[in-house]
N, C-alpha and C positions, 0 to 999 in steps of 0.2 A: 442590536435588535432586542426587544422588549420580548418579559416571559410571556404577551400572549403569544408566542412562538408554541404550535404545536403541533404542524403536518410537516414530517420529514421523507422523501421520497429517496432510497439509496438504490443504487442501479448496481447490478452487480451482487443483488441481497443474498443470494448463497455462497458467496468465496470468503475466503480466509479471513481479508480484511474487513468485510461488514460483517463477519461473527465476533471482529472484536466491538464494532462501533455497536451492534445493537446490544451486547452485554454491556456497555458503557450504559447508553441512553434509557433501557430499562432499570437499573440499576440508580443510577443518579439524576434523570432527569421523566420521571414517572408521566409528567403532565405530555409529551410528547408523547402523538400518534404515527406510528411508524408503516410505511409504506414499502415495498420492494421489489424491484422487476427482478426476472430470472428467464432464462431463455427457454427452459420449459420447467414445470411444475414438476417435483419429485416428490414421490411418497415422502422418501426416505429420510426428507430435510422437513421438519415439522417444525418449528417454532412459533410458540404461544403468541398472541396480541400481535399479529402482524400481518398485514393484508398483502398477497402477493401478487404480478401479475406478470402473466406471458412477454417479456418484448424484446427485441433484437435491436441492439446497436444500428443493425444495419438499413432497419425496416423502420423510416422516419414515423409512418402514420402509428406503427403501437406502439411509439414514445408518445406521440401524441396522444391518444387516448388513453394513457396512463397518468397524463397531466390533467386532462379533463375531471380524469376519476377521482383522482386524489387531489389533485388543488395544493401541492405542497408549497410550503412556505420558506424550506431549507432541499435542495438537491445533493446529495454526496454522491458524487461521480466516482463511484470506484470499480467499475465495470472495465475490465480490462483483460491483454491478451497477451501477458509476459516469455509466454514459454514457450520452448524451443525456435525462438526470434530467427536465427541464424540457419534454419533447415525450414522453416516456414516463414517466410519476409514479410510475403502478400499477406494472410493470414492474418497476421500479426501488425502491420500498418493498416489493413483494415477496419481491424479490430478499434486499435486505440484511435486512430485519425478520422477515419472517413467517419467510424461511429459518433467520434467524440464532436464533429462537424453537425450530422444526425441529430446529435440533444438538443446543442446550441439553437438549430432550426426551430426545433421541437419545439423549444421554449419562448423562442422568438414569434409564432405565429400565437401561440399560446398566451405570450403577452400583448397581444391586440383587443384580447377583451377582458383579461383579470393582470394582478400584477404581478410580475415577474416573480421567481422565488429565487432566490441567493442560491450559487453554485458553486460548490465547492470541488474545484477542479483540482481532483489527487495528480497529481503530478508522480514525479520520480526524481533524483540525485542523477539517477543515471544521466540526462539533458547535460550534466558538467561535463563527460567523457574524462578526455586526455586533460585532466590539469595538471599545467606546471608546478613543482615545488613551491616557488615564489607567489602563487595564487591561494595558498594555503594558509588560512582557514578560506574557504569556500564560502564568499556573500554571492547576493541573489545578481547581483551585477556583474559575478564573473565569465571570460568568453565561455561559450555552449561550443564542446566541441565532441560530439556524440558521435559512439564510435560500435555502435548495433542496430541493426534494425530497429528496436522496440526504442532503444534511445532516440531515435530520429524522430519516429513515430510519436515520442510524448514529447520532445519538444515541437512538434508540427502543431500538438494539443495544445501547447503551454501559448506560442504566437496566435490559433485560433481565438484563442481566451481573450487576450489579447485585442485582438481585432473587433473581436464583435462588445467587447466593453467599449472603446474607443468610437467605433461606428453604430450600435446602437443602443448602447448603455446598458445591457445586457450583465446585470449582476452578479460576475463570476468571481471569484476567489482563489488566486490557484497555491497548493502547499507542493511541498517539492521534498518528500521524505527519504531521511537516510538509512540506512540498515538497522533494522528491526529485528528480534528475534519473533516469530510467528511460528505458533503450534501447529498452527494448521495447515501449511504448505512441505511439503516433505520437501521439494527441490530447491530451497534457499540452503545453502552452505551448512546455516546454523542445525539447521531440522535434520538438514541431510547426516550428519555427522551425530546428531540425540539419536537420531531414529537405526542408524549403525551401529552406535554405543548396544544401547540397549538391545539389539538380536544378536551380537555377540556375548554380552551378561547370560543370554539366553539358553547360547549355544547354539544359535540358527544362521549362523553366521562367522567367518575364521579370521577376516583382516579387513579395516575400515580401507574405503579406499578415499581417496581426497583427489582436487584440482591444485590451485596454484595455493600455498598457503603464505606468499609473501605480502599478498597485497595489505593497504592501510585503511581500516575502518573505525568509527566511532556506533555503539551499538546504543543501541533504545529495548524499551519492551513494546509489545504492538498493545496492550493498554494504556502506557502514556501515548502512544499513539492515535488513537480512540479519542481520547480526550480532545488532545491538540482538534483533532481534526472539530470537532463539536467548538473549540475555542474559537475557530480560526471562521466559524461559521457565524458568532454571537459577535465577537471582538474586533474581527481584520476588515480592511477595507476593502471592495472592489477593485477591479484593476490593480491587484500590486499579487505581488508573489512572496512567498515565505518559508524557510527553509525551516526543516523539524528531521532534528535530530538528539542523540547522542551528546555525552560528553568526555568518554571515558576512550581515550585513543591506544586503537589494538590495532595485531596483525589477523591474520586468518589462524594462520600456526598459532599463535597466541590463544584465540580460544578455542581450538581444539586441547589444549594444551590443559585449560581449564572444563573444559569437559569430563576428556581424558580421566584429571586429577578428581573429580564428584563423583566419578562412577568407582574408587578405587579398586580397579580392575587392570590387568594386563590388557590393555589396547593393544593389537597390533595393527601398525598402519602404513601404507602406501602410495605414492602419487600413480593415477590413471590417467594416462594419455587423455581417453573419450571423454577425463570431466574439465580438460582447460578448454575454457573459450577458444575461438579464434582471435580477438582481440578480449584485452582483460582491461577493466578502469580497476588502476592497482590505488588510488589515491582519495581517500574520501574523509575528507575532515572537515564537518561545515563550522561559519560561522551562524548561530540563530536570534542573534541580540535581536534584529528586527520582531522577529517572532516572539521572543520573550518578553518584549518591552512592549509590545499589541494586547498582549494576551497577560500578561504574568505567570507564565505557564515552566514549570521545570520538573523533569521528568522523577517519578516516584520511585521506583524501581530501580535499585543497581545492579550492575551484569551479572554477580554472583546469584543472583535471586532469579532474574530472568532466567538465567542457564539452568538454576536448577530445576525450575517449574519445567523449561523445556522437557529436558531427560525425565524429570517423573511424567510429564502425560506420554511421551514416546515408550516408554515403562509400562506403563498402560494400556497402550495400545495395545503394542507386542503378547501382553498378556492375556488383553481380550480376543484375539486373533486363537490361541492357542485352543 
């Protein structure tokens, strides 16, 4: 795609991962006018140069005229409904399927009279579920065998994609991201464990608690994250998928372990029954050559740096809270 690229529409523009994408796109790509749906309007979320607008996943017509209004040229689908998958199912396939069926429409009757804009369909790791050992490193062609709701759910998104490229050439892109550190979601492992670190520093807090700390991950920061995604919007092909990740292979124990060691504090810690899944993907190691050899893309940030940023904005928080 050529730099006259300049209306981006991200769905989802108040959650975690589009506060990292528009601190990207403001920052490095100035010429870009940014657009964002949000399921209602909040005071409380203000940011500059950004046009927002009312619209539900679920409600096809205010995607539609969201598309009208804006006329984007780049969609980043990152409107999604990860949490508590397993006590809320419906919810939660809702959210990511029927919704994610909703854009596609959206954009579909919308490309009848202007042209399509590239879709950048955020996918998940999760769609791998149970891999084998011997499947390890994780390419885009390994079996999908999703093992939660919300996994089911984005791969039903990831085959939509899919489908409506194939049947009506519907310019989608899908990335398939592996574990990220993100400041801004408290309930990922990694935030979960900053954000305990630091109210025990505090004294508002006496023993971290934890879930399964065996399983295997490769970690990222969520602003190569950011990036990638912007990459994968300029550089990747339709119709194909792409995996974004990590290079650095850990356990969960593992960085707690480096947490732990950044805070130099007496951590005391414990596994809780109420934080193991019901089913757990203990195996996540991709491989991204596809992705990196699209894009030339490798991630900036190493874990130590990521971890520590974490712990100081959870540091922060805690402090502004006081």
């Amino acid at each position: 795609m050529s730099d006259a690229t300049k209306k981006v529409l991200i769905t989802g523009a108040n959650g975690s991962g589009a506060r990292y994408l528009i601190t990207h796109l403001q920052g490095h790509q100035p010429q870009v006018e940014i657009h964002g749906t949000v399921r209602r309007k909040n005071s409380k979320y203000q940011v500059p140069n950004i046009v927002f607008y009312e619209a539900d996943l679920l409600d096809q017509g205010s995607l539609l005229r969201c598309l009208y209004v804006s006329q984007p040229d780049i969609i980043f689908h990152l409107a999604a409904n990860p949490d508590k998958c397993f006590e809320v199912p419906v919810a939660c396939f809702m959210t990511n399927a029927v919704g994610t069926l909703n854009l596609f429409e959206a954009v579909r009757s919308y490309a009848v009279g202007y042209k399509a804009p590239i879709i950048i369909n955020v996918s998940s790791s999760e769609v791998y579920g149970a891999v084998r050992p011997e499947e390890v490193p994780i390419t885009e062609e390994c079996p999908k065998r999703p093992v939660s709701p919300y996994a089911v759910a984005k791969l039903a998104q990831d085959n939509l994609a899919n489908v409506y490229w194939q049947a009506y050439k519907t310019p989608i892109i899908t990335t398939r991201s592996f574990t990220y550190n993100n400041f801004y979601r408290r309930n990922l492992f990694t935030s979960d464990f900053a954000h305990q670190i630091a109210l025990i520093e505090a004294g508002k807090q006496n023993v971290l608690k934890h879930g399964n700390l065996d399983s295997v991950r490769v970690m990222c920061d969520g602003r190569d994250i950011a990036e990638a995604y912007w990459l994968a919007a300029t550089k990747c092909q339709p119709g194909e998928a792409y995996n974004i990740g990590g290079g650095q292979q850990v356990t969960v124990g593992e960085i707690l372990e480096r947490l732990i060691a950044l805070s130099g504090k007496c951590i005391p810690h414990c596994g809780d029954a109420a934080l193991y899944r019901p089913v757990d993907v203990t195996l996540q190691v991709p491989d991204c050559t596809k992705f990196k050899q699209a894009t030339g893309w490798e991630p900036k940030f190493d874990l130590d740096q990521s971890l520590k940023g974490l712990l100081g904005h959870w540091r922060k928080e805690i402090a502004r809270d006081e």
